[in-house]
C-alpha positions in Angstrom: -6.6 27.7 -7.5 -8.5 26.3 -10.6 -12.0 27.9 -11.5 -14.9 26.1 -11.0 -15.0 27.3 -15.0 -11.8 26.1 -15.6 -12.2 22.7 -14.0 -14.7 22.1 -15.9 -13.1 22.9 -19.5 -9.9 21.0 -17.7 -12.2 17.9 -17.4 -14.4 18.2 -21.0 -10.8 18.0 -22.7 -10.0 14.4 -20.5 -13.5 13.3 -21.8 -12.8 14.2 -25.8 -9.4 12.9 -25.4 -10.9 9.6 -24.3 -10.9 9.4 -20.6 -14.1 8.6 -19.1 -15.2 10.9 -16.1 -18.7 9.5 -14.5 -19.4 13.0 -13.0 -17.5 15.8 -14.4 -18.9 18.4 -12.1 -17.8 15.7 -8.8 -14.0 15.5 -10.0 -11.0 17.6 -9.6 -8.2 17.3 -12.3 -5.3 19.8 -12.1 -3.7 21.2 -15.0 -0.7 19.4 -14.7 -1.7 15.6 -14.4 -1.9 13.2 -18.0 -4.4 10.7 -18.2 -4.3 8.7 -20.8 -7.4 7.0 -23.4 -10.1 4.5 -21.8 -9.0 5.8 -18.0 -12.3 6.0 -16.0 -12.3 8.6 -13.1 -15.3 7.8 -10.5 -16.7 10.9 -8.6 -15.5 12.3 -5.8 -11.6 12.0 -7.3 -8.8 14.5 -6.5 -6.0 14.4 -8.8 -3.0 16.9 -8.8 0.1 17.7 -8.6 2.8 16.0 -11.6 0.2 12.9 -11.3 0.4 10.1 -15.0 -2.5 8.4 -15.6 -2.0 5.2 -17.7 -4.4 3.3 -20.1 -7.0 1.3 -18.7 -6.3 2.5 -15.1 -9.3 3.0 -12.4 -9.3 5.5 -10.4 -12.5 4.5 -7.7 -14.5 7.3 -6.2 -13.0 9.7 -3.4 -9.4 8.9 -3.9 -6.5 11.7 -3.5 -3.8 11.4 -6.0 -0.8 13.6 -6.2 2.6 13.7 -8.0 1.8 10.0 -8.3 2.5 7.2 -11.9 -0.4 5.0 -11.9 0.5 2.8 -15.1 -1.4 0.4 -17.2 -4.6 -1.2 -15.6 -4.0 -0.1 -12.4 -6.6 0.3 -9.8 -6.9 2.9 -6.9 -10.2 2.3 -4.4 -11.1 4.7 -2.1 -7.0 6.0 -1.3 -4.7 8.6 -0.7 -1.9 8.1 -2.7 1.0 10.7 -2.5 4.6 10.8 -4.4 4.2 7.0 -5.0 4.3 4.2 -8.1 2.0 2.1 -8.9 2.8 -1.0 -11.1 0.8 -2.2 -13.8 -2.5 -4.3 -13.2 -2.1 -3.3 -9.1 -4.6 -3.0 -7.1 -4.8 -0.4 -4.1 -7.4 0.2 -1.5 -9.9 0.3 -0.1 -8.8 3.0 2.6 -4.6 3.0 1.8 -2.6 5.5 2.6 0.4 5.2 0.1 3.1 7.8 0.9 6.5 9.5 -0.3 8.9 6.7 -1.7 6.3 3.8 -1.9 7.2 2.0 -5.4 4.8 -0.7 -6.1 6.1 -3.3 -9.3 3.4 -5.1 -11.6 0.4 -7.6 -10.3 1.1 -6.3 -6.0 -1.9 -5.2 -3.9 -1.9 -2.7 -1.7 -5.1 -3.5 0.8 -7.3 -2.0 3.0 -6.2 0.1 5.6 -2.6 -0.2 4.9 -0.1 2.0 5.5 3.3 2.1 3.4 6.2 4.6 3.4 9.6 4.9 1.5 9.4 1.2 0.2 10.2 -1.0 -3.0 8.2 -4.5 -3.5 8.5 -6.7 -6.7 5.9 -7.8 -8.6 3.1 -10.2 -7.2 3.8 -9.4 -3.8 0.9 -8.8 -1.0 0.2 -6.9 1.5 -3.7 -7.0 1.6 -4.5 -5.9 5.0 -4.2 -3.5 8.4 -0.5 -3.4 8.3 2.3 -1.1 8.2 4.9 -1.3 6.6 7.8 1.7 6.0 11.1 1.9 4.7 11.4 -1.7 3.6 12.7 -3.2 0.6 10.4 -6.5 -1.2 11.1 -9.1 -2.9 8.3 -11.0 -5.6 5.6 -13.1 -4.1 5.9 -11.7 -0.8 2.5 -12.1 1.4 2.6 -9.5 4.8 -0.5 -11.0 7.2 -3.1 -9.2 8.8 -1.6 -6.5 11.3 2.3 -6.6 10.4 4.2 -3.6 11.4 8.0 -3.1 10.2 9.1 -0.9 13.6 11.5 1.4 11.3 11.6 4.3 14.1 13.7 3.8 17.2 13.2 7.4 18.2 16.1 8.9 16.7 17.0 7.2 13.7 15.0 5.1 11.3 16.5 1.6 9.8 15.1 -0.4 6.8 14.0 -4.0 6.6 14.9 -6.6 4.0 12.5 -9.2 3.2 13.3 -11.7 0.5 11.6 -13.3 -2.2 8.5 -16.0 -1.6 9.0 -15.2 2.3 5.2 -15.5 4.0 4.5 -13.0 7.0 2.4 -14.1 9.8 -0.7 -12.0 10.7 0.6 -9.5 13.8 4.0 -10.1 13.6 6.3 -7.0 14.1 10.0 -6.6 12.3 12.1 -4.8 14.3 14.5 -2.7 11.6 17.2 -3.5 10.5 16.5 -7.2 10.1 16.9 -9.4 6.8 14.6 -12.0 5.9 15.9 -14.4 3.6 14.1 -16.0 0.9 11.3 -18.3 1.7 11.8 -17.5 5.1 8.3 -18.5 7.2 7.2 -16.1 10.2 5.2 -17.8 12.7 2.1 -15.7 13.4 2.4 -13.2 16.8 6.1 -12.8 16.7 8.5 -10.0 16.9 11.6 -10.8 14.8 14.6 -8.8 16.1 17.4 -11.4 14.3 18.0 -11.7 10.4 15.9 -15.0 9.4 17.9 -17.1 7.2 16.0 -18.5 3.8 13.6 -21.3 4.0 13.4 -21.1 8.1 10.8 -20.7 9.9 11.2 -18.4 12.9 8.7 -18.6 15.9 9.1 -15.5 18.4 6.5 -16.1 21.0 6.1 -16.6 24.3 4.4 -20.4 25.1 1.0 -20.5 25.7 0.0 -21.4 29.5 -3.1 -22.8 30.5 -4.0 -22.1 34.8 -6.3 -25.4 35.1 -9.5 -24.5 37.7 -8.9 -20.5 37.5 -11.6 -18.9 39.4 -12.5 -15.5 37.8 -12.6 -12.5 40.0 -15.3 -11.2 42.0 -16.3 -7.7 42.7 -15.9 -6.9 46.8 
């Protein structure tokens, strides 16, 4: 456990070496993490564990960031970031939760409240919002819609999912592991893909919309 003494020494060293800490009494830095010159640290940030800093990265206030590589021009707002990489110039937050195994390339974003585990996506892919998404592998300029849930977890054993480059996910689709989508595949928004999608099809996995004409609405008795 660091001293409130030696936190504070801990942090005026980051400041003379360049780093720029808004509030160095409302950040803790342990010993072991490397930040590197013009890396701004807002208040409220944990950092620990074998974390690296890069240049120009931002690190927004209240984020947790452990054994983690943030590299050049990164940005983490408002996270938890744990055993993870983060690609240059990508943007996480507000309200992740990366975990163990997620490996983010260059230009991806990470967005709010999304979960990721044990995955790999290529540069300039998205998954911007409310989704989960664990043990899955990327491709580049991937976009996961609202809601999307890779169902990795049968109960006993977990399976990954493929997706392919340019492929666009529907908001509230879920992809039952293992499945493959192909490159430029299209999900349809609302399905559940169970089947491997093959590249530039568009899969639809939905039951039809029926309409009851003159439906009278329930009455209390």
């Amino acid at each position: 456990m660091i001293s409130i003494k030696n936190q504070e020494d801990i942090n005026k060293k980051h400041v003379e070496s360049g780093v720029s800490i808004i509030d160095i009494s409302a950040t803790y830095i342990e010993e072991t993490v490397k930040i590197a010159p013009t890396a701004v640290i807002y208040p409220g940030v944990i950092l620990e564990g074998s974390t690296i800093i890069e240049e120009a990265v931002v690190i927004g206030a209240n984020s947790q960031v452990k054994d983690t590589v943030v590299k050049k021009g990164a940005r983490v707002n408002i996270s938890v970031v744990v055993g993870a990489v983060i690609g240059e110039e990508t943007e996480v937050g507000p309200f992740a939760y990366l975990r163990p195994g997620t490996n983010l390339a260059n230009n991806c974003k990470v967005g709010g409240f999304v979960e990721t585990k044990n995955i790999n996506v290529a540069a300039k892919s998205k998954i911007p919002h409310l989704s989960y998404v664990g043990d899955a592998d990327i491709g580049s300029g991937v976009n996961i819609g609202c809601g999307v849930i890779t169902a990795n977890y049968n109960g006993v054993n977990k399976s990954r999912t493929t997706i392919g480059d340019n492929v666009f996910v529907g908001s509230n689709s879920n992809l039952v592991a293992p499945v493959t989508l192909e490159d430029n595949a299209y999900i349809a928004a609302g399905s559940t893909i169970t089947k491997d999608v093959k590249g530039e099809g568009l899969a639809i996995a939905r039951a039809r919309q029926t309409e009851i004409k003159d439906w009278e609405r329930p009455t209390k008795r």
